[in-house]
PyMOL commands that place a pseudoatom at each C-alpha (Angstrom):
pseudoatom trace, name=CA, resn=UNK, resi=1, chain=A, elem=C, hetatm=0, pos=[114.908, 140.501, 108.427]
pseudoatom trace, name=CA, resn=UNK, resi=2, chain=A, elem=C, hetatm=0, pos=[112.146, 140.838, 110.906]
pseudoatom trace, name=CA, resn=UNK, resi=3, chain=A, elem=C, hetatm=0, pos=[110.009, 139.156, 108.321]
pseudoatom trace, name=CA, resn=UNK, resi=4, chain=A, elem=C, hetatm=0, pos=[112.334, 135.997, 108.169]
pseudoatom trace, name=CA, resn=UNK, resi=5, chain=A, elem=C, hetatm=0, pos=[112.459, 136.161, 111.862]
pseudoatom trace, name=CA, resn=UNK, resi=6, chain=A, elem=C, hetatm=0, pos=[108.882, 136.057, 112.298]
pseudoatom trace, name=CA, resn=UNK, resi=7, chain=A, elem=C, hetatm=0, pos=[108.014, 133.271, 109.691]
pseudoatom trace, name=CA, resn=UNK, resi=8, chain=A, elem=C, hetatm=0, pos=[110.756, 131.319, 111.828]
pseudoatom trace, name=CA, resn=UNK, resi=9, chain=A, elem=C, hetatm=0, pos=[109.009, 131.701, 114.807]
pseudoatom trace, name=CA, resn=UNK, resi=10, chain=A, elem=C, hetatm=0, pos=[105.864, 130.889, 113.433]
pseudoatom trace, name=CA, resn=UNK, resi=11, chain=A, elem=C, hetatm=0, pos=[106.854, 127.735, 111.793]
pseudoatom trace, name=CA, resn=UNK, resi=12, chain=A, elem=C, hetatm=0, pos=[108.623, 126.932, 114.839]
pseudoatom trace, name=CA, resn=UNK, resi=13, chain=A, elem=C, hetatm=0, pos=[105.680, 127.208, 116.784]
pseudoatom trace, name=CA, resn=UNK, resi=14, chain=A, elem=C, hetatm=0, pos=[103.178, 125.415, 114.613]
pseudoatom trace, name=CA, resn=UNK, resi=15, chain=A, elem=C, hetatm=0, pos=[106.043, 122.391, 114.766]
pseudoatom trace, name=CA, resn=UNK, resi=16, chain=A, elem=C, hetatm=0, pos=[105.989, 122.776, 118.748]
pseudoatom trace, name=CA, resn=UNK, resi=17, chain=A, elem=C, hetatm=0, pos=[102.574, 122.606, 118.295]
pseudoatom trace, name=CA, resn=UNK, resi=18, chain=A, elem=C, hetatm=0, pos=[102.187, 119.514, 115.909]
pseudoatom trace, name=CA, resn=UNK, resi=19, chain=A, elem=C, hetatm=0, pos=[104.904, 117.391, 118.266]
pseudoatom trace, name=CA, resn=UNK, resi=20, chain=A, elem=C, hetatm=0, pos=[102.485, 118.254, 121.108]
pseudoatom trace, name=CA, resn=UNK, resi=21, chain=A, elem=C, hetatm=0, pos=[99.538, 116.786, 119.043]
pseudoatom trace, name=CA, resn=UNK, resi=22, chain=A, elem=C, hetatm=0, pos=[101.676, 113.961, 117.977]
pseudoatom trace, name=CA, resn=UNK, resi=23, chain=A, elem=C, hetatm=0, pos=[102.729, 112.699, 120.938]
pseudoatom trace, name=CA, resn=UNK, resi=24, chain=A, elem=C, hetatm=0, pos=[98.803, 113.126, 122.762]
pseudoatom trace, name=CA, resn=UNK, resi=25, chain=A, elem=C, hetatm=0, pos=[97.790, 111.266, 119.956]
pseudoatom trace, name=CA, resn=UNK, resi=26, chain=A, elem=C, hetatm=0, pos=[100.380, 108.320, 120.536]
pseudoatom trace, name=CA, resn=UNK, resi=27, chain=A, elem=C, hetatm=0, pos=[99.724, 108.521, 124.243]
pseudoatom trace, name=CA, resn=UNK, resi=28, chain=A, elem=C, hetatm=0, pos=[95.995, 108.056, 123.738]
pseudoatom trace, name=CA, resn=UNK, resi=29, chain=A, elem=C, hetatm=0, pos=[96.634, 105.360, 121.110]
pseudoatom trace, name=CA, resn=UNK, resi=30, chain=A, elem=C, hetatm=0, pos=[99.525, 103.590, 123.718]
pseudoatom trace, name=CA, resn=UNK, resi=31, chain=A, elem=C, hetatm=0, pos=[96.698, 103.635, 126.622]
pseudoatom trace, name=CA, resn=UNK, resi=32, chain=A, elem=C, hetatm=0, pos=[94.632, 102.507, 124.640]
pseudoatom trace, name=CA, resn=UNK, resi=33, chain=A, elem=C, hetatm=0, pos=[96.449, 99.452, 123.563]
pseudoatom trace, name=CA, resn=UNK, resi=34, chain=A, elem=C, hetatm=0, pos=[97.052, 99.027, 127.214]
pseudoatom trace, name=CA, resn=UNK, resi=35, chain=A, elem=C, hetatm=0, pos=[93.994, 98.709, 128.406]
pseudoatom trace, name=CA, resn=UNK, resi=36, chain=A, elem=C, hetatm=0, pos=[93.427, 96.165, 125.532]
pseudoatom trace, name=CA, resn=UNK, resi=37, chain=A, elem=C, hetatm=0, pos=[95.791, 94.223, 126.568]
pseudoatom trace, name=CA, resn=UNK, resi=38, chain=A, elem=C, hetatm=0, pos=[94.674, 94.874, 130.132]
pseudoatom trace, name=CA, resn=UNK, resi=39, chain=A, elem=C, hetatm=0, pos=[90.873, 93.332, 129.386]
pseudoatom trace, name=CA, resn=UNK, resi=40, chain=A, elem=C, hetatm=0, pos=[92.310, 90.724, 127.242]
pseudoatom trace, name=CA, resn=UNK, resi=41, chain=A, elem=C, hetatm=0, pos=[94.018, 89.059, 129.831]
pseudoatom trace, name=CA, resn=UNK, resi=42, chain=A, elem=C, hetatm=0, pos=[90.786, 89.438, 132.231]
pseudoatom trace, name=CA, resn=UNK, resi=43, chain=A, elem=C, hetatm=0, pos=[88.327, 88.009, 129.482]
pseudoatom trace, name=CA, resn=UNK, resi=44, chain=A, elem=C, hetatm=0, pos=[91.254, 84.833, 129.277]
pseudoatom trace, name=CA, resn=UNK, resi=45, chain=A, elem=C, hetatm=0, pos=[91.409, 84.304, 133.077]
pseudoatom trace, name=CA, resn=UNK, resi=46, chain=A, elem=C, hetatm=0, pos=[87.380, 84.367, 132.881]
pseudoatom trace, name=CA, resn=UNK, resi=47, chain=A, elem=C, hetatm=0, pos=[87.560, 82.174, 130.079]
pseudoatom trace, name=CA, resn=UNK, resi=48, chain=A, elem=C, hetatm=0, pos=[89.701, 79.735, 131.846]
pseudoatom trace, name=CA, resn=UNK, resi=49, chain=A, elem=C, hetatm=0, pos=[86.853, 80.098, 134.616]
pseudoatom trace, name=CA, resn=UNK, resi=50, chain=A, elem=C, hetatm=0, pos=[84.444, 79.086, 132.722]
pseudoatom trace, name=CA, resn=UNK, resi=51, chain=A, elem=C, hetatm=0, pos=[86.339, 76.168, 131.024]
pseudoatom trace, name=CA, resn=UNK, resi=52, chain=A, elem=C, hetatm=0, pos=[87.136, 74.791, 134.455]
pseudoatom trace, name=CA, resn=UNK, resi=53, chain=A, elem=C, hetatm=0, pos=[83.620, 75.700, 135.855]
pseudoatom trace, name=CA, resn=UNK, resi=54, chain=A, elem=C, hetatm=0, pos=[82.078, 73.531, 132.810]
pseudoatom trace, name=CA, resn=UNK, resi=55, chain=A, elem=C, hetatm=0, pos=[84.335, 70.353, 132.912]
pseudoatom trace, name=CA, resn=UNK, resi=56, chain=A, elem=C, hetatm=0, pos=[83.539, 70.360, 136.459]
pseudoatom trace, name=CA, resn=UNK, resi=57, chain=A, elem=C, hetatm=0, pos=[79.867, 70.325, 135.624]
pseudoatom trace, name=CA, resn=UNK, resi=58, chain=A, elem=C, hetatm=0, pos=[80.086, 67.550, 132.479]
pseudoatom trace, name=CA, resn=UNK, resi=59, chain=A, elem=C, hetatm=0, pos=[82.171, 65.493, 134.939]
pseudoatom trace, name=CA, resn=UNK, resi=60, chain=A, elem=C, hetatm=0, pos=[79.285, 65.665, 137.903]
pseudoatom trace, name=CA, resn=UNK, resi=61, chain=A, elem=C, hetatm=0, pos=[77.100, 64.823, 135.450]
pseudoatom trace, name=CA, resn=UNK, resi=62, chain=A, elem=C, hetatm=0, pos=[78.857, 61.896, 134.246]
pseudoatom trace, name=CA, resn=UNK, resi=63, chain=A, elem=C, hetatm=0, pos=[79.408, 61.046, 138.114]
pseudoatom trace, name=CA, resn=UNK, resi=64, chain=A, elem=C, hetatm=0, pos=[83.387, 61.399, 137.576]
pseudoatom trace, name=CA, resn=UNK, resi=65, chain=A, elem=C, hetatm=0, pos=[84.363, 62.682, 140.711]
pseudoatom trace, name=CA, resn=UNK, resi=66, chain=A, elem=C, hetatm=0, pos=[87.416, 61.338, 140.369]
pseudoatom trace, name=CA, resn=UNK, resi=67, chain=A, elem=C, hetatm=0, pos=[88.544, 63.325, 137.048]
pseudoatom trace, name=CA, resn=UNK, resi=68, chain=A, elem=C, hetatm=0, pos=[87.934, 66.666, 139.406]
pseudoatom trace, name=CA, resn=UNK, resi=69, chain=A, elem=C, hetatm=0, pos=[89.547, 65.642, 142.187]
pseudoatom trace, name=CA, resn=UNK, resi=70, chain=A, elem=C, hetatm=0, pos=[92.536, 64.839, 140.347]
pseudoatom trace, name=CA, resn=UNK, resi=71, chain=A, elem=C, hetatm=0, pos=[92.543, 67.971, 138.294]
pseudoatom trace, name=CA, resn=UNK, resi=72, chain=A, elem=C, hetatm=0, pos=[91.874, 69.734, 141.739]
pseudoatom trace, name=CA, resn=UNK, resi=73, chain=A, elem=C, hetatm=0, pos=[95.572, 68.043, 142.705]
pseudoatom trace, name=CA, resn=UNK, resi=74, chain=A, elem=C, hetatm=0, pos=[97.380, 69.166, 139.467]
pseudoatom trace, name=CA, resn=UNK, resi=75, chain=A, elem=C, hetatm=0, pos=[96.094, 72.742, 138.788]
pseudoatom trace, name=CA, resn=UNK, resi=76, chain=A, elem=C, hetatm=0, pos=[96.228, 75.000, 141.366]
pseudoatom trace, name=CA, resn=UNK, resi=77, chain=A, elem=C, hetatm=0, pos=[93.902, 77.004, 139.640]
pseudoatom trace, name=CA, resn=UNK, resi=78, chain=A, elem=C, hetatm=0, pos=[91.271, 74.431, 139.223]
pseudoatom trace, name=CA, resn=UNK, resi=79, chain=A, elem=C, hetatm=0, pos=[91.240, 74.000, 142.828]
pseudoatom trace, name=CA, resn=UNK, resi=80, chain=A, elem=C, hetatm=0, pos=[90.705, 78.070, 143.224]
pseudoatom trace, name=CA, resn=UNK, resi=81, chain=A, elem=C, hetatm=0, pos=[88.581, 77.867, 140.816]
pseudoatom trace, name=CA, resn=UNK, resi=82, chain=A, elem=C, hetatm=0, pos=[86.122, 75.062, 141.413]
pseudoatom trace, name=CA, resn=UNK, resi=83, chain=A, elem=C, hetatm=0, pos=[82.956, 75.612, 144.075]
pseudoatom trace, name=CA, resn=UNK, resi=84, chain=A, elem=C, hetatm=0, pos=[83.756, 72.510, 145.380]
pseudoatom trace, name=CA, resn=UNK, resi=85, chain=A, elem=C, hetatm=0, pos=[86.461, 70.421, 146.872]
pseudoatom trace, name=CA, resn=UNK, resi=86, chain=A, elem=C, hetatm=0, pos=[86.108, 66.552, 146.232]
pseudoatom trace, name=CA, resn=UNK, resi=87, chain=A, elem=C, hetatm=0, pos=[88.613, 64.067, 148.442]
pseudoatom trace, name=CA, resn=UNK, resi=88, chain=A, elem=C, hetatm=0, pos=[88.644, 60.605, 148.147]
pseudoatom trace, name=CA, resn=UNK, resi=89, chain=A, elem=C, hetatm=0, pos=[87.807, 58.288, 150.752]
pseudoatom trace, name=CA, resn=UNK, resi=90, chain=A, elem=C, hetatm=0, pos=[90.870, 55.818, 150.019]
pseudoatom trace, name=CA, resn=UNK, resi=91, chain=A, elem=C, hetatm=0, pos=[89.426, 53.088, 152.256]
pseudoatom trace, name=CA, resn=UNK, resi=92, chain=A, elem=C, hetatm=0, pos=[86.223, 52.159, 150.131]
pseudoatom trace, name=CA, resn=UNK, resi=93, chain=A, elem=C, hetatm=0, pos=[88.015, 53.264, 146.571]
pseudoatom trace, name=CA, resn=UNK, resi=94, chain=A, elem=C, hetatm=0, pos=[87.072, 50.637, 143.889]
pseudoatom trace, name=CA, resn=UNK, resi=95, chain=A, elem=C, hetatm=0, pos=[90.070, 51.463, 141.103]
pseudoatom trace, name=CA, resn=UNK, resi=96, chain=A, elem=C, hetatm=0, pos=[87.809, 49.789, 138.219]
pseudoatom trace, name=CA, resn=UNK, resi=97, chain=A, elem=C, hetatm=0, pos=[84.495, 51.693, 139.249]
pseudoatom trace, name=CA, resn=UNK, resi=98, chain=A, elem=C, hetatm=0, pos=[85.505, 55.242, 140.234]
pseudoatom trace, name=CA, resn=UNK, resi=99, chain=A, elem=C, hetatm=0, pos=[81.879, 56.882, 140.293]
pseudoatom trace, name=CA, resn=UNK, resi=100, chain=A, elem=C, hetatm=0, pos=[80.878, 54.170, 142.808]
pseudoatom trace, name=CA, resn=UNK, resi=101, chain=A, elem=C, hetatm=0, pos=[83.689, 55.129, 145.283]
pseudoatom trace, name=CA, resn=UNK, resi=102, chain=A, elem=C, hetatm=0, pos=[82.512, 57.270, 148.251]
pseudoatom trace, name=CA, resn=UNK, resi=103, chain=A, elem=C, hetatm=0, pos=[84.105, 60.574, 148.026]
pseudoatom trace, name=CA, resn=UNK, resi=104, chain=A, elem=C, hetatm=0, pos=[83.838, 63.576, 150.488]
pseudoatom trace, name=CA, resn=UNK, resi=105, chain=A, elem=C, hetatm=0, pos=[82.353, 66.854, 148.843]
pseudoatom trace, name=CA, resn=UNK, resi=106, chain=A, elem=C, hetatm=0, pos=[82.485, 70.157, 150.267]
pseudoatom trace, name=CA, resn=UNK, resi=107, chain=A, elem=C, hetatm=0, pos=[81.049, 73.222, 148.909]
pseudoatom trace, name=CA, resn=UNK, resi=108, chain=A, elem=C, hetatm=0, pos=[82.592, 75.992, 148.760]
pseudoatom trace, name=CA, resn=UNK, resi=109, chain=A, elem=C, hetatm=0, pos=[81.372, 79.601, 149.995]
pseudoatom trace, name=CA, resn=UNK, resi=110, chain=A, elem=C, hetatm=0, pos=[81.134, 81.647, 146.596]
pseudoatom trace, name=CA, resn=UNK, resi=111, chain=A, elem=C, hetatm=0, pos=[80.856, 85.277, 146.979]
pseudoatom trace, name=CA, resn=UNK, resi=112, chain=A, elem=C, hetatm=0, pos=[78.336, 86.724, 144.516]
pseudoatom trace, name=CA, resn=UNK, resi=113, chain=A, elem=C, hetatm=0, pos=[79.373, 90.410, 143.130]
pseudoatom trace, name=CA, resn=UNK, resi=114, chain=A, elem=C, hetatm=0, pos=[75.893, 91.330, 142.364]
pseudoatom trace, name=CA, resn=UNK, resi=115, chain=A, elem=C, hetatm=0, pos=[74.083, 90.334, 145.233]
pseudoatom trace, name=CA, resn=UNK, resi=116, chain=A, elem=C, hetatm=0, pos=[71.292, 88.392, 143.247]
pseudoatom trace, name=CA, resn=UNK, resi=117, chain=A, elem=C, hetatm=0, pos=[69.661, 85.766, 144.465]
pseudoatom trace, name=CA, resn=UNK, resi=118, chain=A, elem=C, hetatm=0, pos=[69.314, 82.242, 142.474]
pseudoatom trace, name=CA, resn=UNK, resi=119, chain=A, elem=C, hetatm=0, pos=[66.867, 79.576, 143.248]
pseudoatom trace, name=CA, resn=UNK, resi=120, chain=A, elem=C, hetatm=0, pos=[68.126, 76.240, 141.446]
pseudoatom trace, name=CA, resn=UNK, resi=121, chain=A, elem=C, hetatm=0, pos=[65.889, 73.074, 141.530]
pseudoatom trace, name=CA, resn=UNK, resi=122, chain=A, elem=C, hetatm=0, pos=[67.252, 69.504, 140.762]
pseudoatom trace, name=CA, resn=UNK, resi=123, chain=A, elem=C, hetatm=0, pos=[65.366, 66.554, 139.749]
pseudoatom trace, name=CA, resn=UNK, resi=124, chain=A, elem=C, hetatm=0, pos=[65.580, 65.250, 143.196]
pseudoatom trace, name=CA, resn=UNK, resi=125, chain=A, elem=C, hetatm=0, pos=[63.671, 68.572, 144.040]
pseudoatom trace, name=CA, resn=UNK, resi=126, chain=A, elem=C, hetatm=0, pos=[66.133, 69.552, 146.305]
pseudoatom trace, name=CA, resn=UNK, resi=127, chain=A, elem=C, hetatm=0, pos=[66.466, 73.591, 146.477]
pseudoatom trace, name=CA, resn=UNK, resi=128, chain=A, elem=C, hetatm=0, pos=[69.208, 75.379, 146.881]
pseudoatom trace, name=CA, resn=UNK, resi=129, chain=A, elem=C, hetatm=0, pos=[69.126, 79.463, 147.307]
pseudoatom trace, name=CA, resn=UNK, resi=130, chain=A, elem=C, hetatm=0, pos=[72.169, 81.727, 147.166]
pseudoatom trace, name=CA, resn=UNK, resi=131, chain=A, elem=C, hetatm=0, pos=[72.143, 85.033, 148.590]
pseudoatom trace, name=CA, resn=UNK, resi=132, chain=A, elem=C, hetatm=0, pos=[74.659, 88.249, 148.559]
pseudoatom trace, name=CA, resn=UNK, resi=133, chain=A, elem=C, hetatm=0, pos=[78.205, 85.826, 149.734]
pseudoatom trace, name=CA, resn=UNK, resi=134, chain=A, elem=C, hetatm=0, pos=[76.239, 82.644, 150.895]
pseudoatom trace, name=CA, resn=UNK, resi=135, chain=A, elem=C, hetatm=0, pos=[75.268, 80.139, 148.993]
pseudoatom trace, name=CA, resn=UNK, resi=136, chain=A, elem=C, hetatm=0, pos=[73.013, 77.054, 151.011]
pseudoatom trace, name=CA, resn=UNK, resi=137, chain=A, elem=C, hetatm=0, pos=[70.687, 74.599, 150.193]
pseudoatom trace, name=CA, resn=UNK, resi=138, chain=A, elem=C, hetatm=0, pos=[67.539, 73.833, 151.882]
pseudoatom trace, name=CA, resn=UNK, resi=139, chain=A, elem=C, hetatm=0, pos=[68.175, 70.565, 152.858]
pseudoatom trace, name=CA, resn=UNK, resi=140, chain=A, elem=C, hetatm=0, pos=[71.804, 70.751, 154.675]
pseudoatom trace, name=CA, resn=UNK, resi=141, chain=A, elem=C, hetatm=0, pos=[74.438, 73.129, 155.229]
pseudoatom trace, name=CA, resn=UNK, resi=142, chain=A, elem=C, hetatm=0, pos=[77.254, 74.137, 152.308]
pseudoatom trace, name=CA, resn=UNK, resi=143, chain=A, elem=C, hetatm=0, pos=[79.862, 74.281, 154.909]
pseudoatom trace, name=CA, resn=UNK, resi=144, chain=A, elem=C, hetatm=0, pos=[79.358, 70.900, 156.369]
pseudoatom trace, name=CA, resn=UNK, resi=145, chain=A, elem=C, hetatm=0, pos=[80.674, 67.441, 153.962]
pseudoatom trace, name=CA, resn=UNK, resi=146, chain=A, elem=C, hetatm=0, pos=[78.859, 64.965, 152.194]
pseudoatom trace, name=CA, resn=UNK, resi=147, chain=A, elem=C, hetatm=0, pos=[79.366, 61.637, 151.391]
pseudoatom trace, name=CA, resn=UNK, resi=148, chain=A, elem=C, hetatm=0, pos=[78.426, 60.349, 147.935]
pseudoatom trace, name=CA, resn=UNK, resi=149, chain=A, elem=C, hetatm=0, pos=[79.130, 58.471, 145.309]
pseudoatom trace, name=CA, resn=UNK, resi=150, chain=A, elem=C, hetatm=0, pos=[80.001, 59.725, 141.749]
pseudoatom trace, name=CA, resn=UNK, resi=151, chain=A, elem=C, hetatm=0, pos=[76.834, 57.696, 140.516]
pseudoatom trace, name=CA, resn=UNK, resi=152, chain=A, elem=C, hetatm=0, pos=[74.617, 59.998, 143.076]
pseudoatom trace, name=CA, resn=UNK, resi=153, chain=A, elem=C, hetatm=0, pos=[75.739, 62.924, 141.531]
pseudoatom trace, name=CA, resn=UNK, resi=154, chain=A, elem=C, hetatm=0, pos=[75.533, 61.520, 137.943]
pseudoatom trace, name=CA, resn=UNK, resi=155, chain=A, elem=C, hetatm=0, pos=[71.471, 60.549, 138.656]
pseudoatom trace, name=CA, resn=UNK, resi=156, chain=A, elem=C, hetatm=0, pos=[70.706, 63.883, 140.357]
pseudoatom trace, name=CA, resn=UNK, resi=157, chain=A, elem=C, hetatm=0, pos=[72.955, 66.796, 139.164]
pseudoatom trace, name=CA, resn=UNK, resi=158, chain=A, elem=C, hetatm=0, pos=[70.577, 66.766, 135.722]
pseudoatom trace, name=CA, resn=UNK, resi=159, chain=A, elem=C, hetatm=0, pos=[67.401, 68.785, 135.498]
pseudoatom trace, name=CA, resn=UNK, resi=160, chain=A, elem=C, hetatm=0, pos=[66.311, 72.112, 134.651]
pseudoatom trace, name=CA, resn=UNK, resi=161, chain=A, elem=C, hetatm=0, pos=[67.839, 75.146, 137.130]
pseudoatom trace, name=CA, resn=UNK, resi=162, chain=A, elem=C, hetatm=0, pos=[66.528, 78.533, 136.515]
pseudoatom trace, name=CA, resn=UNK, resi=163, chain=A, elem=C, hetatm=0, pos=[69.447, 81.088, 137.048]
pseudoatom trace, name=CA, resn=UNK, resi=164, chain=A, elem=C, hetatm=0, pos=[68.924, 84.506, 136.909]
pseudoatom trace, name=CA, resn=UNK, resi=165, chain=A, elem=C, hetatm=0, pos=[65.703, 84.368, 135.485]
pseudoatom trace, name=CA, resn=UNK, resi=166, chain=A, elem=C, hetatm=0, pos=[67.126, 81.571, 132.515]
pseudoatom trace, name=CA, resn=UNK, resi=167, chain=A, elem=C, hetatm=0, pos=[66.201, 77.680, 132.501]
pseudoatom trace, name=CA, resn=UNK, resi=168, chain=A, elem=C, hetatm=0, pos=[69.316, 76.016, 131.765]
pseudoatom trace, name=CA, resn=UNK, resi=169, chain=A, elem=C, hetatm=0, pos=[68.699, 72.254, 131.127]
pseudoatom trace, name=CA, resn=UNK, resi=170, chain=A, elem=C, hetatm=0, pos=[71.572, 69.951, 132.000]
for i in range(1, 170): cmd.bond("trace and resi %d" % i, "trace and resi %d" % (i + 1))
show_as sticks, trace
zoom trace
């Protein structure tokens, strides 16, 4: 009977001991499917970024300031999202030409997470530098507005920019 007894109490404790590996192992597999999930829904929200970041580029380009502006009204997100905040000035608006229209642009203060600093050069040669949270340009001050046309911005927002080192043509 001691025998029995024993081999019980072995094979008891080997099961104790295989639950206890079982459920570490599904604890390591649940965290990790958490923090899956976790970094998926950062690399979408980045994503989104960068979707909103690049429509707001091919729209300076094409000198829509409009098309911003009136994303900037209907996504929230957009308007978080964008470095710049572009009003229209509702005296002057011609409804049929929208990138001749004056609108008011204001760029916004980005904050940098690295701390690099970026020298970008238009065609116009105008230079702007960004530095740790401030981003300026040499010419006039990020905080203060300008007034321009969507056909300004479609001439001069091309060129080459070198960006951390990489010439991006646009």
């Amino acid at each position: 009977m001691d025998k029995e007894l024993i081999k019980k109490a072995f094979a008891d404790a080997e099961k104790d001991q295989q639950e206890k590996q079982i459920a570490e192992i599904k604890r390591i597999v649940k965290t990790s499917l958490e923090r899956i999930e976790e970094k998926s829904k950062a690399k979408n929200d980045i994503e989104e970024e960068i979707r909103v970041l690049r429509k707001d580029l091919d729209d300076l380009k094409a000198g829509r300031l409009d098309l911003i502006e009136e994303r900037q009204i209907k996504d929230v997100k957009a308007r978080e999202i964008s470095v710049i905040i572009v009003k229209r000035i509702e005296k002057e608006y011609v409804p049929y030409y929208p990138w001749r229209s004056p609108w008011v642009v204001q760029l916004k203060q980005p904050t940098w997470s690295n701390g690099t600093t970026y020298t970008v050069t238009n065609t116009s040669g105008m230079q702007y530098l960004s530095t740790d949270d401030v981003m300026f340009a040499s010419t006039w001050d990020p905080m203060t507005t300008l007034t321009v046309t969507g056909q300004t911005f479609s001439n001069f927002a091309k060129g080459a920019y070198d960006i951390g080192g990489h010439i991006i043509n646009l």
